[in-house]
TORNUKOL-154844 format. One record per atom (N, C-alpha, C, O): residue number from 1; x negated, y, z; residue in one letter. Coordinates in nm, 3 decimals. Last residue first. Example, Ala and Ser with C-alpha at 12.3 -4.5 7.8 and 13.67 -1.06 7.14 Angstrom:
 pos      xx      yy      zz code
   2  -1.285  -0.225   0.708    s
   2  -1.367  -0.106   0.714    s
   2  -1.290   0.003   0.787    s
   2  -1.341   0.114   0.804    s
   1  -1.319  -0.569   0.780    a
   1  -1.230  -0.450   0.780    a
   1  -1.320  -0.330   0.780    a
   1  -1.424  -0.332   0.846    a
END
This chain:
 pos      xx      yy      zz code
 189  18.096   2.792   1.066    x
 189  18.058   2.913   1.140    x
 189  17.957   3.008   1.150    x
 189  17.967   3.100   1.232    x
 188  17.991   2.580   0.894    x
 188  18.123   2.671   0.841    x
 188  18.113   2.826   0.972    x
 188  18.125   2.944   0.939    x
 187  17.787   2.437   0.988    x
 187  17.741   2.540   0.889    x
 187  17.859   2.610   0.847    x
 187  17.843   2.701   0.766    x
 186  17.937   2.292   1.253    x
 186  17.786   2.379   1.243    x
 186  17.745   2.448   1.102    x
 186  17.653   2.529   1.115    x
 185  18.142   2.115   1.139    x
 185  18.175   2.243   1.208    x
 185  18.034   2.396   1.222    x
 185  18.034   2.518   1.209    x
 184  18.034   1.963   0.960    x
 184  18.099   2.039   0.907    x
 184  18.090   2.185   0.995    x
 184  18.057   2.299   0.962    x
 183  17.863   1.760   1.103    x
 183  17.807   1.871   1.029    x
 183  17.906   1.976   0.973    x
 183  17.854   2.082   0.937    x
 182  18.048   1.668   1.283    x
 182  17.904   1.738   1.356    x
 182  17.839   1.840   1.281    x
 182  17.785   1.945   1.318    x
 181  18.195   1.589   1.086    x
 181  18.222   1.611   1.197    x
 181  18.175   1.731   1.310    x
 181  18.225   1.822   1.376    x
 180  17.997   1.380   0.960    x
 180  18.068   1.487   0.909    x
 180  18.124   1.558   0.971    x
 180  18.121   1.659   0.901    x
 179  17.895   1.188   1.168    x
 179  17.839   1.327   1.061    x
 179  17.885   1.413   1.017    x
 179  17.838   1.527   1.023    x
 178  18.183   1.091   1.271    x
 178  18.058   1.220   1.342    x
 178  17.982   1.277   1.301    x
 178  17.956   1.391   1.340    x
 177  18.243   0.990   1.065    x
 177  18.331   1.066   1.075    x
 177  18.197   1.191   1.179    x
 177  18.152   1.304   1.162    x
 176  18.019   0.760   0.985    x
 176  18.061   0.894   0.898    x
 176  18.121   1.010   0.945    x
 176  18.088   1.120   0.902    x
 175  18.037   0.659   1.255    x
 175  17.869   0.723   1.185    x
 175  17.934   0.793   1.098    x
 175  17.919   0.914   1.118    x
 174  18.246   0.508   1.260    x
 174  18.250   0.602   1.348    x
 174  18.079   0.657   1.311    x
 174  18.027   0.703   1.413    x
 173  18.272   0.343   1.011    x
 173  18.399   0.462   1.012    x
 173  18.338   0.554   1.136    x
 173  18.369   0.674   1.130    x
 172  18.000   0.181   1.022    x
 172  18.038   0.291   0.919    x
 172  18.123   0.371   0.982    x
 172  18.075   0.477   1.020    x
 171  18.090   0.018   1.267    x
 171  17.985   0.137   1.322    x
 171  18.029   0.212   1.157    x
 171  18.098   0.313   1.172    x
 170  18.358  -0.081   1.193    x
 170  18.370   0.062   1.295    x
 170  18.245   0.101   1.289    x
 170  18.236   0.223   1.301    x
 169  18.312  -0.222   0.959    x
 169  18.351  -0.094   0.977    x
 169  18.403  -0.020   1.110    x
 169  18.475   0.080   1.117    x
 168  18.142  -0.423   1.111    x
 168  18.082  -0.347   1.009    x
 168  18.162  -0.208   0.972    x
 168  18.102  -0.102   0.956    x
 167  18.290  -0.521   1.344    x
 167  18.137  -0.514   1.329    x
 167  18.098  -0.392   1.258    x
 167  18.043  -0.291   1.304    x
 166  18.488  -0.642   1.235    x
 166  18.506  -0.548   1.355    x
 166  18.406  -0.476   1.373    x
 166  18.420  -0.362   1.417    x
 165  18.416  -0.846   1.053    x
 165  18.503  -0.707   1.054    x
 165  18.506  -0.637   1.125    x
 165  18.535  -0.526   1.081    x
 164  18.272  -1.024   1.254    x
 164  18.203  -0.921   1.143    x
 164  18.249  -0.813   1.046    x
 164  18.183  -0.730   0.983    x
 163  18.372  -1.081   1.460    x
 163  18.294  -1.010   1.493    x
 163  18.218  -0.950   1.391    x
 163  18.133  -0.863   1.404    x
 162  18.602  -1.278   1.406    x
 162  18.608  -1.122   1.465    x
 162  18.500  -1.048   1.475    x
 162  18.523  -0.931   1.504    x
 161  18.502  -1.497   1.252    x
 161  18.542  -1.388   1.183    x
 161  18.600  -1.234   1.249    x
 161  18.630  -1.129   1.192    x
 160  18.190  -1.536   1.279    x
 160  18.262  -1.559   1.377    x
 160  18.379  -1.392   1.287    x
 160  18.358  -1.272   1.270    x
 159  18.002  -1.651   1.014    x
 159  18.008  -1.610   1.103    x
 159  18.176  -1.597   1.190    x
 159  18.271  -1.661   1.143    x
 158  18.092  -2.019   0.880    x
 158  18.070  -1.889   0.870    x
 158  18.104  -1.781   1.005    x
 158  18.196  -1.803   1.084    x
 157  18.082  -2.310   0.679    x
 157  18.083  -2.235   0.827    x
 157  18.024  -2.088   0.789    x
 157  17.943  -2.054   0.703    x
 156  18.351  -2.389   0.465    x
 156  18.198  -2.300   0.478    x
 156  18.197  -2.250   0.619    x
 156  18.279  -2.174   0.670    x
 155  18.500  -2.722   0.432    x
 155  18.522  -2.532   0.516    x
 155  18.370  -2.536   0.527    x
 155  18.292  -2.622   0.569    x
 154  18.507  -2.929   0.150    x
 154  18.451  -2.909   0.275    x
 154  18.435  -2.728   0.338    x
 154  18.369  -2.639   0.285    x
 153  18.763  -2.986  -0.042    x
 153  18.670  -2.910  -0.029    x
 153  18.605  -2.870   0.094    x
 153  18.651  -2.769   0.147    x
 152  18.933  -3.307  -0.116    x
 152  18.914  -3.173  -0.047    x
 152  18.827  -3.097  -0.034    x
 152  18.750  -3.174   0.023    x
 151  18.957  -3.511  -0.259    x
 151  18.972  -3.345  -0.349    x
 151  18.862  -3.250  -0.261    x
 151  18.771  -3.173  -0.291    x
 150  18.981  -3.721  -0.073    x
 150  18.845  -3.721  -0.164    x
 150  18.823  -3.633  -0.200    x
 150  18.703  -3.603  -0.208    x
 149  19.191  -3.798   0.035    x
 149  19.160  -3.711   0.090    x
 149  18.951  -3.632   0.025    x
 149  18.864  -3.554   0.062    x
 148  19.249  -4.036  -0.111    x
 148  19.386  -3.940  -0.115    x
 148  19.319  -3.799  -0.038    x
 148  19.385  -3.696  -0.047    x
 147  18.935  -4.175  -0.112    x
 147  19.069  -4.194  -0.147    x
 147  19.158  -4.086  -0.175    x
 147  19.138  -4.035  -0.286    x
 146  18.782  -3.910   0.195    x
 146  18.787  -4.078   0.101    x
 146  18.951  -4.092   0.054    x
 146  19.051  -4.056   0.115    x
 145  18.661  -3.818   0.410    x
 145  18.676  -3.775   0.316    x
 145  18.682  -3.872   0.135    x
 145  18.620  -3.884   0.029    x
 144  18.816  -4.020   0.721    x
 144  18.724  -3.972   0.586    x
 144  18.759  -3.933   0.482    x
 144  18.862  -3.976   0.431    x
 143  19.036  -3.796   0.934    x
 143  19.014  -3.920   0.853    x
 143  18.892  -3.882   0.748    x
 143  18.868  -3.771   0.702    x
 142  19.137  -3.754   1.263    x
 142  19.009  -3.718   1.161    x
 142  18.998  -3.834   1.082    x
 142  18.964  -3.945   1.124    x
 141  19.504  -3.634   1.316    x
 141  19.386  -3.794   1.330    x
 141  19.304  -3.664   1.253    x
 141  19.341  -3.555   1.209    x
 140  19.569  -3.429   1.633    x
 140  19.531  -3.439   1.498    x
 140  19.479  -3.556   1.462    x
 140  19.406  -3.610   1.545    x
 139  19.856  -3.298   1.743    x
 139  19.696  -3.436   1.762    x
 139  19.685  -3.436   1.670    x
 139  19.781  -3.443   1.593    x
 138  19.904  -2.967   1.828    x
 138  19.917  -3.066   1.744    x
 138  19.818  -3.158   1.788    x
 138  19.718  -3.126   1.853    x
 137  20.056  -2.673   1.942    x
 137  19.983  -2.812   1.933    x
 137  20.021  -2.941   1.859    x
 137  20.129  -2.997   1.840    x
 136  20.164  -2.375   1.849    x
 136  20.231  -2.509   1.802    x
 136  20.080  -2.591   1.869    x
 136  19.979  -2.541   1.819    x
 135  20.332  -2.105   1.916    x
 135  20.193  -2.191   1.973    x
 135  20.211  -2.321   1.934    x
 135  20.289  -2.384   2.005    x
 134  20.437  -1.796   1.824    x
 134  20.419  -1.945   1.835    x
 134  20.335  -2.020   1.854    x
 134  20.232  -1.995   1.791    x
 133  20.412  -1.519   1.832    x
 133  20.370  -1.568   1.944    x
 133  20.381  -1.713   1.922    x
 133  20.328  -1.774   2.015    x
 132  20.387  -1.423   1.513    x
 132  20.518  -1.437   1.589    x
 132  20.509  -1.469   1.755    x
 132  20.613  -1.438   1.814    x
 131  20.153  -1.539   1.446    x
 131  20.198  -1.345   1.462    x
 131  20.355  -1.330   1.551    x
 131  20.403  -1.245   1.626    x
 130  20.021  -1.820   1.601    x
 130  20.130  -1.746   1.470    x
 130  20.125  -1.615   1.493    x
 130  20.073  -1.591   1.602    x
 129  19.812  -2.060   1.646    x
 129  19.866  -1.964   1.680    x
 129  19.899  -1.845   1.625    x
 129  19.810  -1.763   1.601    x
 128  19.745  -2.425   1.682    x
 128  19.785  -2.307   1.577    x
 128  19.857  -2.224   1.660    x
 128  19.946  -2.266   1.735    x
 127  19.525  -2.599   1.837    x
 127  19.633  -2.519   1.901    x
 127  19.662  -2.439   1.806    x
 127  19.598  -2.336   1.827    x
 126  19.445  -2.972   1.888    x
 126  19.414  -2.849   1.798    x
 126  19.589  -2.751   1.855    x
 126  19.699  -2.793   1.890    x
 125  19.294  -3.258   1.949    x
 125  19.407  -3.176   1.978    x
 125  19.420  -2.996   1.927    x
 125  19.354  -2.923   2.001    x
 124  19.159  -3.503   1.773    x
 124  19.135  -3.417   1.818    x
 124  19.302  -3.340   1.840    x
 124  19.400  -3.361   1.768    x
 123  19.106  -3.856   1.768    x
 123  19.212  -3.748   1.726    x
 123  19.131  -3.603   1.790    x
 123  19.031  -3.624   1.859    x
 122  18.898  -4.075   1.515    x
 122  18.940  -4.023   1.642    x
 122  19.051  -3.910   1.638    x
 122  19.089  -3.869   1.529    x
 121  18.826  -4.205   1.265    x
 121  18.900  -4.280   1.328    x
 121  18.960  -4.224   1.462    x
 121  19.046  -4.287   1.524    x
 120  18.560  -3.980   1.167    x
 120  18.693  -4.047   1.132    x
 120  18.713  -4.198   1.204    x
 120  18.629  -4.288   1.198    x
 119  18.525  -3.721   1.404    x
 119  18.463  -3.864   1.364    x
 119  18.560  -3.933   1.304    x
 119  18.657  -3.959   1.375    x
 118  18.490  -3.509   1.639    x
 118  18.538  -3.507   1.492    x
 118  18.450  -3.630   1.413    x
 118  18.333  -3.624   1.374    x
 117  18.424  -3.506   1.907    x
 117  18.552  -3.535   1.839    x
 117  18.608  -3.524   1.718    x
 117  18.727  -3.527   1.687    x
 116  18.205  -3.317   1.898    x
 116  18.138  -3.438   1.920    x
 116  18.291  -3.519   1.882    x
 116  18.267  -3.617   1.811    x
 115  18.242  -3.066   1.656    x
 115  18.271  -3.085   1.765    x
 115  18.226  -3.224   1.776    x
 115  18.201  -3.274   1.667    x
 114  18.489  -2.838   1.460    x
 114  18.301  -2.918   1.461    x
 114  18.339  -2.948   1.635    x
 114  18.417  -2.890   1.710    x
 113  18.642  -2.724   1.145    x
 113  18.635  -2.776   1.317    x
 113  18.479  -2.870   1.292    x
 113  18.410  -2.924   1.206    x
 112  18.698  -2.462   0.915    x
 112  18.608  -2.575   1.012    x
 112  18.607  -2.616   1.116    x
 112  18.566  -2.541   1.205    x
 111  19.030  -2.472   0.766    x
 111  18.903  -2.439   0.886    x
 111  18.827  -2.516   0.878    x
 111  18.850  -2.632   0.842    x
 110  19.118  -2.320   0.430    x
 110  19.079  -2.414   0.541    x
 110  18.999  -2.333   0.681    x
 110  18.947  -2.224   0.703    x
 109  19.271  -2.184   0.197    x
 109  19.186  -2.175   0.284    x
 109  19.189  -2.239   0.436    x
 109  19.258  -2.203   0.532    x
 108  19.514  -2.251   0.039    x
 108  19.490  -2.133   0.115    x
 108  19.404  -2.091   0.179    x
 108  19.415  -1.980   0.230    x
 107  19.481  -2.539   0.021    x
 107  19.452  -2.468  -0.120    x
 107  19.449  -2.306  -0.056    x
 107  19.369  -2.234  -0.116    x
 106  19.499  -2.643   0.231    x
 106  19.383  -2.679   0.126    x
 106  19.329  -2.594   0.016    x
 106  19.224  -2.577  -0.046    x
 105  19.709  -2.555   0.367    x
 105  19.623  -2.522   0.405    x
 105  19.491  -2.515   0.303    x
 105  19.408  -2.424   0.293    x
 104  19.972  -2.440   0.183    x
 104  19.885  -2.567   0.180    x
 104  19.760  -2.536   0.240    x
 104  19.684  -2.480   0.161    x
 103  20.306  -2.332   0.300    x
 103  20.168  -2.257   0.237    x
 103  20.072  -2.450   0.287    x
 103  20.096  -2.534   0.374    x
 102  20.665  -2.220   0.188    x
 102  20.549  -2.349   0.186    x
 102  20.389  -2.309   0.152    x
 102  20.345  -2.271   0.043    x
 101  20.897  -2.025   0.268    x
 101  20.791  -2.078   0.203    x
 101  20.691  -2.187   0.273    x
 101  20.662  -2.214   0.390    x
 100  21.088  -1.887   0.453    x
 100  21.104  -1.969   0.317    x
 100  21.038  -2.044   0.245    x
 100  21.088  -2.123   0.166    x
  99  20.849  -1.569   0.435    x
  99  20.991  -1.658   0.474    x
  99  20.980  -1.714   0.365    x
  99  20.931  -1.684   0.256    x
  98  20.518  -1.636   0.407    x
  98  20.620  -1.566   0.379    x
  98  20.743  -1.671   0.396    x
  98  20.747  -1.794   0.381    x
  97  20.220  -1.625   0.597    x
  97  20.345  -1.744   0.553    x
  97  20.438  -1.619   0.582    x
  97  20.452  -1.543   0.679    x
  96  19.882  -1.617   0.568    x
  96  19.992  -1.553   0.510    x
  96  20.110  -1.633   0.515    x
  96  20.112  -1.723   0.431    x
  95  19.596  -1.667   0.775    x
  95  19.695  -1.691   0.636    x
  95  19.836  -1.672   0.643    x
  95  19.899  -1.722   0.736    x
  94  19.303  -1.478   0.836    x
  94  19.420  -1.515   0.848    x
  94  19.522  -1.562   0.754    x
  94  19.535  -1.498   0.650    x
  93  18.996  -1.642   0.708    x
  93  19.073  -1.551   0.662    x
  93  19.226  -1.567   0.761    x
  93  19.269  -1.683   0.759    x
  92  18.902  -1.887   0.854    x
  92  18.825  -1.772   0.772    x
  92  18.895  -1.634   0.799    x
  92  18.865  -1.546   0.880    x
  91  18.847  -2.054   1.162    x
  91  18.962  -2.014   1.051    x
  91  18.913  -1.870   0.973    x
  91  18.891  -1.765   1.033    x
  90  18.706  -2.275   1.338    x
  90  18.651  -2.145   1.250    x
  90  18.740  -2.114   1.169    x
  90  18.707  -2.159   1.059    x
  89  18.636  -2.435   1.639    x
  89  18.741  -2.394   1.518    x
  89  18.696  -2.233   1.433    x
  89  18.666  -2.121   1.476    x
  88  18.499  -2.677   1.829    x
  88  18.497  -2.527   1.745    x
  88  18.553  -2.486   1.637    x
  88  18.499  -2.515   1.529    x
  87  18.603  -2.830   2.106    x
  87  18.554  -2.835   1.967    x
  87  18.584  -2.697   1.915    x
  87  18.676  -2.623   1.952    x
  86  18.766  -2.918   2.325    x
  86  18.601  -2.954   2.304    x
  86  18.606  -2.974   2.169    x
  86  18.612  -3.083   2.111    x
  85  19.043  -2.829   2.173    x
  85  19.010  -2.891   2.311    x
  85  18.873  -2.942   2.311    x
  85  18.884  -3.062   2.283    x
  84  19.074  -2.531   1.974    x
  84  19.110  -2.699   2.058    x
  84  19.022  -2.731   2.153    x
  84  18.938  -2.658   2.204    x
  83  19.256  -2.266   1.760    x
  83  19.205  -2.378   1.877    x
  83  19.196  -2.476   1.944    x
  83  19.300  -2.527   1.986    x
  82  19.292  -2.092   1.563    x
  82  19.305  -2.185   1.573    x
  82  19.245  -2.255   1.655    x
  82  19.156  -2.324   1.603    x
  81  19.478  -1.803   1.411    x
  81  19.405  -1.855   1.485    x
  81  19.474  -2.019   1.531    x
  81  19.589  -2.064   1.537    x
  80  19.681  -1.719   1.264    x
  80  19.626  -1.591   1.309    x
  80  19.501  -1.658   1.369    x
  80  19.407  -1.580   1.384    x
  79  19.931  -1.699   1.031    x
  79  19.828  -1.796   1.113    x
  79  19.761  -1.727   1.163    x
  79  19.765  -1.621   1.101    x
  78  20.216  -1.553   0.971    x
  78  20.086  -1.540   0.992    x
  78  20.021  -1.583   1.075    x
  78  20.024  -1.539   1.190    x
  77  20.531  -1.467   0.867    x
  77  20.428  -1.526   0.960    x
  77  20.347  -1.538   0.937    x
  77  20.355  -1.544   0.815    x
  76  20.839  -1.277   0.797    x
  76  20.730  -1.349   0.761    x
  76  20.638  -1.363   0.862    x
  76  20.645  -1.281   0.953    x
  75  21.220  -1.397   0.777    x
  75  21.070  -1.301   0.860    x
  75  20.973  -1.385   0.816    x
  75  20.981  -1.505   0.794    x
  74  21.431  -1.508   0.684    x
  74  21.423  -1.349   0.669    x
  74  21.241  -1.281   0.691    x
  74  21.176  -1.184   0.650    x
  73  21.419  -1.788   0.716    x
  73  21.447  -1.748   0.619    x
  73  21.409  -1.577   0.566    x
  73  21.374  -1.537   0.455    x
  72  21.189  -1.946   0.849    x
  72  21.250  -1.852   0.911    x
  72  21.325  -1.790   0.753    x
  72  21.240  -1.742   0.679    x
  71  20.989  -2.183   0.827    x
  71  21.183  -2.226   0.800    x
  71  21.240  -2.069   0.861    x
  71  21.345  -2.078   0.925    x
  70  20.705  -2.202   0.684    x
  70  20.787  -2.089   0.734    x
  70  20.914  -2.107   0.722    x
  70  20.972  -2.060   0.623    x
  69  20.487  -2.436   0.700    x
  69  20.631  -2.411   0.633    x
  69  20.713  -2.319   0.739    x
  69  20.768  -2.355   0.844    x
  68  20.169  -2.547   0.603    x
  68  20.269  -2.484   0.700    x
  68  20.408  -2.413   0.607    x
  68  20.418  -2.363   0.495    x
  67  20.007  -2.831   0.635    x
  67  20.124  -2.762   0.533    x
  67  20.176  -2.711   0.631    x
  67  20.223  -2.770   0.729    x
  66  19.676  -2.861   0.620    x
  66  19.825  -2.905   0.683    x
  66  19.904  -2.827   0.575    x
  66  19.870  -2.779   0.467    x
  65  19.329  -2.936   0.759    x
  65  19.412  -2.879   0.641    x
  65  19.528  -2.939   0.682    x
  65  19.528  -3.038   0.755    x
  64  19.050  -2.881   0.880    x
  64  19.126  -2.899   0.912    x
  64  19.229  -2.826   0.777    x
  64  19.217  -2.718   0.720    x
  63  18.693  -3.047   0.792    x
  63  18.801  -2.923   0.727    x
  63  18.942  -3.012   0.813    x
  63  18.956  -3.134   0.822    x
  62  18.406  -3.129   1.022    x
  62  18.526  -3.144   0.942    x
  62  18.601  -3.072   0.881    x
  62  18.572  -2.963   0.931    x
  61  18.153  -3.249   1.231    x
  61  18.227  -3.162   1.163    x
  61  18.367  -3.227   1.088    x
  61  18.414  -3.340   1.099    x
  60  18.084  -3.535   1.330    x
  60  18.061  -3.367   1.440    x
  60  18.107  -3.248   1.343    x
  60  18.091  -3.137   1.394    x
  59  18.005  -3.682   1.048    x
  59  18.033  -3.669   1.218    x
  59  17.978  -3.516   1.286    x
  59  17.884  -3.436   1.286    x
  58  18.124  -3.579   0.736    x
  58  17.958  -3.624   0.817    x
  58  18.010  -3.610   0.986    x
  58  18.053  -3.501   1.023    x
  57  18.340  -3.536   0.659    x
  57  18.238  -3.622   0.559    x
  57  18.094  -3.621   0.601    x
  57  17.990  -3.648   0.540    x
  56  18.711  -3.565   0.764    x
  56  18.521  -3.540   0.789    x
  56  18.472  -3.609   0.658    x
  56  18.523  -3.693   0.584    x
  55  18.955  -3.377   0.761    x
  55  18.855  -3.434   0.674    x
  55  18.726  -3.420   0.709    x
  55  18.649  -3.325   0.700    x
  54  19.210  -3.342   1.004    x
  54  19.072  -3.341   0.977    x
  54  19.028  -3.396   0.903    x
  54  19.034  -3.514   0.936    x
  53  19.579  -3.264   0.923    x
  53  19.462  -3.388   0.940    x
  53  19.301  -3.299   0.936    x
  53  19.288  -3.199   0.866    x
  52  19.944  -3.319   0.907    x
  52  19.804  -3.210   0.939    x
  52  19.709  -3.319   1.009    x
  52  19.727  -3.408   1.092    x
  51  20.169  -3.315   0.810    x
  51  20.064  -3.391   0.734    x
  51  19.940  -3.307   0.806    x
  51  19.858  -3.241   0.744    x
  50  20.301  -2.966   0.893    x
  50  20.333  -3.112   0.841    x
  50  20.195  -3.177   0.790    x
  50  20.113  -3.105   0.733    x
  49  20.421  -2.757   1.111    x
  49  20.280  -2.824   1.030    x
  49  20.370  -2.935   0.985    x
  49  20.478  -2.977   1.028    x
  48  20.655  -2.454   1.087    x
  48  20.662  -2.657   1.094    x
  48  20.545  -2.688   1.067    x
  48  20.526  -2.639   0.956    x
  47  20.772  -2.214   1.256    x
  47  20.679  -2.292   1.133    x
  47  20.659  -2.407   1.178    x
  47  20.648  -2.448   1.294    x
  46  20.953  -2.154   1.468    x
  46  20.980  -2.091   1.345    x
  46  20.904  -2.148   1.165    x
  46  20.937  -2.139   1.047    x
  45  20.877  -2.369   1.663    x
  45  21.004  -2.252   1.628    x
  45  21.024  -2.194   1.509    x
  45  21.137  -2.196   1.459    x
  44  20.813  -2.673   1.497    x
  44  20.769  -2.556   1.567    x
  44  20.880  -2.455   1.545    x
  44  20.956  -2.449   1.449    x
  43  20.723  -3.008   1.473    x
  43  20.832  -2.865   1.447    x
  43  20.785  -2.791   1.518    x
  43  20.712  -2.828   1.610    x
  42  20.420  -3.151   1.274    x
  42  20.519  -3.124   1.426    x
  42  20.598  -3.047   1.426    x
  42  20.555  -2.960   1.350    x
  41  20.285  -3.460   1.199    x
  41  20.394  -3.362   1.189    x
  41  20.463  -3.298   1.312    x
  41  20.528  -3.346   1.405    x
  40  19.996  -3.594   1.096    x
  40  20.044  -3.534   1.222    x
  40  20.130  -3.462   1.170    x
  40  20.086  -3.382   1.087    x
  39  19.879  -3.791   0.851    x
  39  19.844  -3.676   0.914    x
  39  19.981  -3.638   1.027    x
  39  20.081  -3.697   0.987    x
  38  19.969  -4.018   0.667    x
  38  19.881  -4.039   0.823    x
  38  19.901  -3.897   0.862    x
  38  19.986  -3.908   0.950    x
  37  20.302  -4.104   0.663    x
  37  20.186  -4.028   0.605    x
  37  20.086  -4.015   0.673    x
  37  20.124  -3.990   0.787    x
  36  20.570  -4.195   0.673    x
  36  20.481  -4.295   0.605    x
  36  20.297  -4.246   0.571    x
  36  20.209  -4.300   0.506    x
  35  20.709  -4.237   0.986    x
  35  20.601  -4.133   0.908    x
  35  20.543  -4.170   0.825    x
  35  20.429  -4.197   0.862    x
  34  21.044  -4.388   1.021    x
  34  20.866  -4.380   1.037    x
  34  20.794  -4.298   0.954    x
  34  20.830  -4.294   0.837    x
  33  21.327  -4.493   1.139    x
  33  21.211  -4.376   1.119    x
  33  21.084  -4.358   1.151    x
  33  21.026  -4.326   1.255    x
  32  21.423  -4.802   1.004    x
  32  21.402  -4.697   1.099    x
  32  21.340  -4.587   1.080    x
  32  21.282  -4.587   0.971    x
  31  21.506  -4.945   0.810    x
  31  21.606  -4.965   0.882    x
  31  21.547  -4.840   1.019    x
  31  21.621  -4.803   1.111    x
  30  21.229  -4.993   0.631    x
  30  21.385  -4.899   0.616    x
  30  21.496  -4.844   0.697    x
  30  21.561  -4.742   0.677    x
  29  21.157  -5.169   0.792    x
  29  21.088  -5.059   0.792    x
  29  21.211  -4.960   0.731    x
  29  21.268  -4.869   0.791    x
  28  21.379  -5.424   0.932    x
  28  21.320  -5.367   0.830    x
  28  21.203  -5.215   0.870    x
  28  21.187  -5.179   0.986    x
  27  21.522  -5.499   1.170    x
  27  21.445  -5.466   1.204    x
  27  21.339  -5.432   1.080    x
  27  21.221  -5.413   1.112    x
  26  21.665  -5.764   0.957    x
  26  21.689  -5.702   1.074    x
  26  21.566  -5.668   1.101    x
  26  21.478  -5.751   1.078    x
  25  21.607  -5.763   0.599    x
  25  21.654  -5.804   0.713    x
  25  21.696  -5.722   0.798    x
  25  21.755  -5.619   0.764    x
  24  21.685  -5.693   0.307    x
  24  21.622  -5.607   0.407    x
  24  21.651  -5.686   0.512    x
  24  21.773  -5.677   0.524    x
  23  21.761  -5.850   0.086    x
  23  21.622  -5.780   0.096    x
  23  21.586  -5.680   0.214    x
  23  21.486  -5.608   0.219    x
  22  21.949  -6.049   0.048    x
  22  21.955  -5.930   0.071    x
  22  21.855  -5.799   0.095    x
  22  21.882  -5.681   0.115    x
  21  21.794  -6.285  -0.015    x
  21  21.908  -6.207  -0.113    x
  21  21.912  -6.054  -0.077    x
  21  21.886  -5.960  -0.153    x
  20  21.793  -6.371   0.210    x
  20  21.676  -6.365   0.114    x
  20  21.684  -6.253   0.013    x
  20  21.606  -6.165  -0.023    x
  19  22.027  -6.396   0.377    x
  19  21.910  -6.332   0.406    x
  19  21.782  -6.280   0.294    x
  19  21.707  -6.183   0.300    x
  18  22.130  -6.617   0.205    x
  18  22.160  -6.468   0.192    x
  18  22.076  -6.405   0.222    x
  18  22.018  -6.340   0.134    x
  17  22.012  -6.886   0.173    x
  17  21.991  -6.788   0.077    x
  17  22.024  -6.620   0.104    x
  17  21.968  -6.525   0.049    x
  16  22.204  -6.983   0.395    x
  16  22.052  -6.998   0.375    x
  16  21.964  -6.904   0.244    x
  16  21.847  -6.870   0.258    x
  15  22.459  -6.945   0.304    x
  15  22.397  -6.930   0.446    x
  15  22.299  -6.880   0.410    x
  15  22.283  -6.760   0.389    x
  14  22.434  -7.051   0.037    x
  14  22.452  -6.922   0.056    x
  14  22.400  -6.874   0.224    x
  14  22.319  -6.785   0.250    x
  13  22.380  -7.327   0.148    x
  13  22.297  -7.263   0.072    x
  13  22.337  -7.142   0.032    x
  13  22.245  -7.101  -0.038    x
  12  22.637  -7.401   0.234    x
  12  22.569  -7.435   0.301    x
  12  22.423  -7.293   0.278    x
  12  22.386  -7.205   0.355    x
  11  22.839  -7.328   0.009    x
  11  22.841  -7.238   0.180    x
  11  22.688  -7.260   0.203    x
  11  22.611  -7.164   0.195    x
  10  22.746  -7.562  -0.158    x
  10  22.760  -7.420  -0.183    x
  10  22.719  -7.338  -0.105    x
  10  22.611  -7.278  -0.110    x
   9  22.825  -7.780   0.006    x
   9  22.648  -7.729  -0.029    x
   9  22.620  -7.601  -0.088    x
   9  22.514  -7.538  -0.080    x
   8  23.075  -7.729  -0.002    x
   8  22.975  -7.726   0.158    x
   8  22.859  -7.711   0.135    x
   8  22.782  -7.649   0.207    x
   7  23.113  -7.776  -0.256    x
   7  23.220  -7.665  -0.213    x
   7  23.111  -7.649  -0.030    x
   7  23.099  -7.542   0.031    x
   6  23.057  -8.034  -0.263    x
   6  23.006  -7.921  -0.360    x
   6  23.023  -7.766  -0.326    x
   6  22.958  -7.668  -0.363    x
   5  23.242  -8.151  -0.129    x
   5  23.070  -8.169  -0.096    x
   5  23.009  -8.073  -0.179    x
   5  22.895  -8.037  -0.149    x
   4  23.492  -8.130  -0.243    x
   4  23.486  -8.058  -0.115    x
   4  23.291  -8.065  -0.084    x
   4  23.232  -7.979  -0.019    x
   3  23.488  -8.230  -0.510    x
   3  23.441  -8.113  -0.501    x
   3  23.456  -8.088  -0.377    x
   3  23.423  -7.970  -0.371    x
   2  23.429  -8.521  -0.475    x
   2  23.275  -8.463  -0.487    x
   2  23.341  -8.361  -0.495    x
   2  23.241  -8.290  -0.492    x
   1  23.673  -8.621  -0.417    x
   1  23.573  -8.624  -0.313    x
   1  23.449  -8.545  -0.350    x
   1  23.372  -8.505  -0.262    x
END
């Protein structure tokens, strides 16, 4: 008689134990797909952002930084520009994405976004635009410059980068060539 009661408290308490045992229930975090990362991931035809976020460290500004990933195996790409929705984007330098590759906004050079939407806890909508014609949008969160986002180096505002290349060597290239130009032909004859 005591081993069939031994033999039910057994069952009984495996019932009751398995769940425990098994460490993942129903409806786990494992059990689905979730972003464990705050920043914004999005595919794009040819370049992927990944982890893309605003670092503020004073309201109404911020550095926009991401990971762009050129999945084109053969062709290379180029950030070319960056825009959004009530707010000012300043991208320094165009940046460089060679096939295949992985470029870090952080470490490649950042933007400045500024804008009454740059406040950590809000999103801003931001428009990357490629050499290729790709147009990727993205939501962006704005998180503080705090914790995992503490490194980052705040974007130097700076003049408007079309207008000071464009600026400086055309008046030089078109003042030299007409001096010279003007002067060559008048003392060779």
């Amino acid at each position: 008689m005591h081993q069939p009661v031994r033999r039910r408290l057994a069952a009984a308490s495996m019932v009751v134990l398995l769940p425990g045992l098994g460490a993942c229930g129903f409806g786990a975090q494992t059990n689905k797909v979730y972003q464990p990362a705050v920043g914004a991931n999005v595919q794009g035809e040819a370049v992927d952002v990944l982890n893309a976020v605003v670092v503020s460290d004073d309201e109404g500004s911020g550095t926009f930084v991401a990971s762009l990933v050129n999945t084109s195996l053969d062709e290379d790409d180029q950030l070319t520009g960056i825009t959004g929705e009530d707010v000012e984007v300043q991208l320094g330098e165009p940046v460089d994405l060679r096939a295949d590759d992985i470029v870090n906004l952080a470490d490649a050079g950042a933007a400045l976004v500024s804008g009454e939407r740059i406040a950590p806890g809000l999103y801003t909508r931001l428009t990357l635009e490629f050499a290729s014609g790709q147009q990727t949008e993205v939501n962006v969160p704005v998180v503080a410059q705090e914790e995992e986002f503490a490194d980052i180096t705040p974007a130097e505002p700076s003049s408007s980068p079309s207008a000071s290349p464009s600026g400086s060597p055309s008046e030089s290239t078109s003042a030299s060539p007409s001096e010279s130009a003007s002067a060559s032909p008048t003392p060779s004859p």
